[in-house]
N, C-alpha and C positions, 0 to 999 in steps of 0.2 A: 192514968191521970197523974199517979203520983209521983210517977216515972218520968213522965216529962216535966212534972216542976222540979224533979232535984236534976234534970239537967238543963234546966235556964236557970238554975241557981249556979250549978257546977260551970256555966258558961264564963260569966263574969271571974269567978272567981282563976280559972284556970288563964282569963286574960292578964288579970292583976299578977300573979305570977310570970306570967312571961316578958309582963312590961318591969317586971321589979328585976328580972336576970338580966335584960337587956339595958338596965339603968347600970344594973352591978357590972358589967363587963365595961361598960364604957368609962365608970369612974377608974376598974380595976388598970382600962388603958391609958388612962388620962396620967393616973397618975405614975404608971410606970415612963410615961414619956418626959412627963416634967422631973423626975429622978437619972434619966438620963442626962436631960439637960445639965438639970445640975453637976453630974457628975463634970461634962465636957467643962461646961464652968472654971471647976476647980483644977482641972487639969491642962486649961488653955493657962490658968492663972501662975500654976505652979511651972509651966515650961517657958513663959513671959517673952512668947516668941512666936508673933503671928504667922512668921514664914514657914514655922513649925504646923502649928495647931492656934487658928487663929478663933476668937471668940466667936459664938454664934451669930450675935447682932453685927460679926463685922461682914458676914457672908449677903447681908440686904444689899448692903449699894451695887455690890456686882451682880447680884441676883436680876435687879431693877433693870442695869445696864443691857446685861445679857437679855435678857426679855423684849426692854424696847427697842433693843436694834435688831431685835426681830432672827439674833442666832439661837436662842436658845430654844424657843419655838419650831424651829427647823429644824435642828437636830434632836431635837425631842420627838418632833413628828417621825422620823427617817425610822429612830429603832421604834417608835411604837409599831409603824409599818412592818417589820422586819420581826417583832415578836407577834404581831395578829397571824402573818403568814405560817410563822413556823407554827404557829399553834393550830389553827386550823389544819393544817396538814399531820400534825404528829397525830390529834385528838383523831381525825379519820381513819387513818391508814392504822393506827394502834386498836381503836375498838372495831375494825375487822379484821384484825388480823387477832386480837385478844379471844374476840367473841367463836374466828372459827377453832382455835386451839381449843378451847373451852368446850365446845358442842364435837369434836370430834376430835376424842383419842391415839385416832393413828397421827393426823397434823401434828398433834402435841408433840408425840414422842420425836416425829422427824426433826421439830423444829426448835424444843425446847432446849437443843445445845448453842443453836445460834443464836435463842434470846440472851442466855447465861453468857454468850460471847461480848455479845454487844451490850450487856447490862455493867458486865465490868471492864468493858473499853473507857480509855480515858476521853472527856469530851475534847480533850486538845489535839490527839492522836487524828481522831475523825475531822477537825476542823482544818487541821495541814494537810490532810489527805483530799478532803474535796477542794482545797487552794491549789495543791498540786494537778489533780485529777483536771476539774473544773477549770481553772484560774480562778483569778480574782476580780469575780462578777457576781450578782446578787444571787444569780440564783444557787452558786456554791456556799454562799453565805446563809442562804435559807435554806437547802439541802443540810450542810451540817449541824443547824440546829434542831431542824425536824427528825434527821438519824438518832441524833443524842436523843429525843425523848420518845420515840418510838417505843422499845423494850421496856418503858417503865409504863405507859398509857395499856401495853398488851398485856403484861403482867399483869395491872389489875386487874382488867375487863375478861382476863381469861380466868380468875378466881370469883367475879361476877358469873360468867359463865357457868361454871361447872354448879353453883347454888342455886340455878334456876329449877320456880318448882315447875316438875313434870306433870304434874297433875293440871296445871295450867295450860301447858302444852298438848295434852290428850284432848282438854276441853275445846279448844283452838283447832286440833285435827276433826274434834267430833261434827264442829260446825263447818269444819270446810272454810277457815277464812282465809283468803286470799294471801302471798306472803307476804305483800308490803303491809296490811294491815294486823296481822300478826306480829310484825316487825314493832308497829306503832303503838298496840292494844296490850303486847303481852309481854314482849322480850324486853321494850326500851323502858317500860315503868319498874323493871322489875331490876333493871341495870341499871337506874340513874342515880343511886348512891352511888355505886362504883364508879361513873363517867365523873361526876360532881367530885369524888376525891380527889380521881387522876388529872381533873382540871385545875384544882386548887394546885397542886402538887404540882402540875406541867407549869403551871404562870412561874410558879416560883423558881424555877429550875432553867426556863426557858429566858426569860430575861437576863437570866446572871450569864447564859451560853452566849447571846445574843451581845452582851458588852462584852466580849474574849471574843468573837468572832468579828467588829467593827475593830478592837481592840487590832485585831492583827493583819485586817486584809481591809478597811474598807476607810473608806476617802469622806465619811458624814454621818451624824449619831453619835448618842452619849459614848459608847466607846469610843469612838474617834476623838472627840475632844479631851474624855480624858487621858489617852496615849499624849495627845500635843501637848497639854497641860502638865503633865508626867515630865517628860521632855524638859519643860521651861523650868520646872518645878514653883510648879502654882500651886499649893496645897487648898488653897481658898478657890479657886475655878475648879479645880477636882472635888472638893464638897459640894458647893455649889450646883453642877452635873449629876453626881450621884446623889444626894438629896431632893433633885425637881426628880428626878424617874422613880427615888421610891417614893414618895408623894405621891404620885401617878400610878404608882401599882399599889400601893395600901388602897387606895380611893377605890379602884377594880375590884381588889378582895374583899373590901366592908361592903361595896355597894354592888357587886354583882355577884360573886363569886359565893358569899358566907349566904345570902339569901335563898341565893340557888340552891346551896346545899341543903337547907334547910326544908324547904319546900320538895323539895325529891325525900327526904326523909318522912316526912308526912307520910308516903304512900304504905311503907310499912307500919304505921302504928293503927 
C-alpha cells in the first residue's frame, strides 16, 4: 500500500520535471534563434548591401510573392517527394542489410570493406555517377541519394544488432514464435533506438544530398531554384528557398522525428 502511494506521488512529480525540460529547451531554442537573428541584423547592417546579405524582414515580400504564385509550393513539394523517397529506401535497405551484418559474422567480414568504401565515398562522386550511369531522370536522382545514406543507416543498425540480448532470443526460440512476430515482438523493440538515430541522422544528411543532386541534374525543387537563382545572383530568392525547406525540416525533427526518439527510448528504461 505504501508502495503505491509514493508512486502516484512520484507520478506527478516526475511529469512536472519533464514538462520543466521540455519548457527549458524550447526557451534554450528560442533564444539561441533570436541571437542568430540578431547576429544577421548587424551584419546585413554592417555590409549595407541588400544584393549582398539583405535584411531578414526584406526576404517577406518575395516570400509572399513566391508562395502565391503558387512556385514555391511546387518546388517545395518536388524535393520533399525526392527526400520521403530516398529516405524510405535508404531506412529499408540499410536496416537489412545493418541487421544481417549484425546477427551474422561471416556477412560482416565479407561485407564490412564495401561499407568502409562506400562510407568514405564522396556524395558528389556517386551522384555523377548515377547521372552518367542512369541519366538525368528521377530515378538516378533518388538512387544517388538513397546510395549516399545507405552505409551510415547499416552502420548503425548493425551495432544495434550485435547488442541484442540473446537471452531474448532463446526465450522467442523457446516459444516457437513465428519469424515475422519475432521480428515485431523482439528484434524491432529492441532496435528502435538505433532505427530512431539513424533516422534523425538520415533527414538530416538526406536533404542537404537531395539540394546537390536537383542542384546538378534536375529541372524542379529547392535545388533547382536555387542553381537559377545562383545564376542570377539573387541572394534574397536563394534565402528565401533554403530558409522555407529548413522551416520544413526543423517542423519534421521537433514534431516527428525527436518524439519518435523519445518514445523508443522508453522501451529501455
Amino acid at each position: 500500500m505504501l508502495h503505491t502511494q509514493q508512486t502516484a506521488e512520484h507520478l506527478p512529480r516526475a511529469g512536472a520535471r519533464a514538462s520543466g525540460r521540455r519548457n527549458g529547451r524550447l526557451g534554450v531554442t528560442a533564444l539561441s534563434i533570436l541571437l542568430l537573428g540578431l547576429v544577421w541584423i548587424v551584419a546585413a547592417t554592417q555590409t549595407a548591401d541588400s544584393s549582398v546579405l539583405p535584411q531578414p524582414w526584406e526576404l517577406i515580400a518575395p516570400f509572399a510573392r513566391a508562395t502565391a504564385s503558387g512556385e514555391l509550393p511546387y518546388h517545395l513539394g518536388w524535393t520533399l517527394m525526392r527526400v520521403i523517397a530516398a529516405f524510405a529506401l535508404a531506412m529499408s535497405l540499410g536496416i537489412a542489410l545493418g541487421l544481417v551484418m549484425g546477427r551474422y559474422p561471416a556477412v560482416d567480414r565479407w561485407l564490412d570493406a564495401w561499407l568502409v568504401i562506400f562510407l568514405n565515398l564522396p556524395a558528389l562522386v556517386l551522384i555523377v555517377l548515377c547521372y552518367l550511369w542512369i541519366g538525368l531522370t528521377e530515378t538516378a536522382a533518388i538512387a544517388a541519394v538513397t546510395l549516399n545514406k545507405i552505409p551510415n543507416v547499416a552502420t548503425v543498425i548493425r551495432e544495434g544488432a550485435r547488442s541484442l540480448d540473446p537471452r531474448l532470443s532463446d526465450m522467442a526460440h523457446a516459444y516457437r514464435l513465428p519469424w515475422l512476430r519475432r521480428m515485431r515482438h523482439v528484434v524491432l523493440p529492441q532496435l528502435m533506438p538505433f532505427i530512431t538515430a539513424s533516422a534523425r541522422s538520415g533527414v538530416a544528411v538526406i536533404w542537404k544530398i537531395v539540394l546537390v543532386v536537383e542542384f546538378l541534374g534536375r529541372s524542379n525543387g529547392v535545388g533547382f531554384q536555387i542553381h537559377l537563382y545562383f545564376q542570377l545572383f539573387d541572394v534574397t530568392m536563394v534565402l528565401v528557398y533554403a530558409f522555407s525547406f529548413i522551416a520544413v525540416m526543423l517542423a519534421v525533427e521537433w514534431m516527428i522525428l525527436q518524439p519518435w526518439e523519445r518514445r523508443a527510448a522508453r522501451w529501455r528504461q
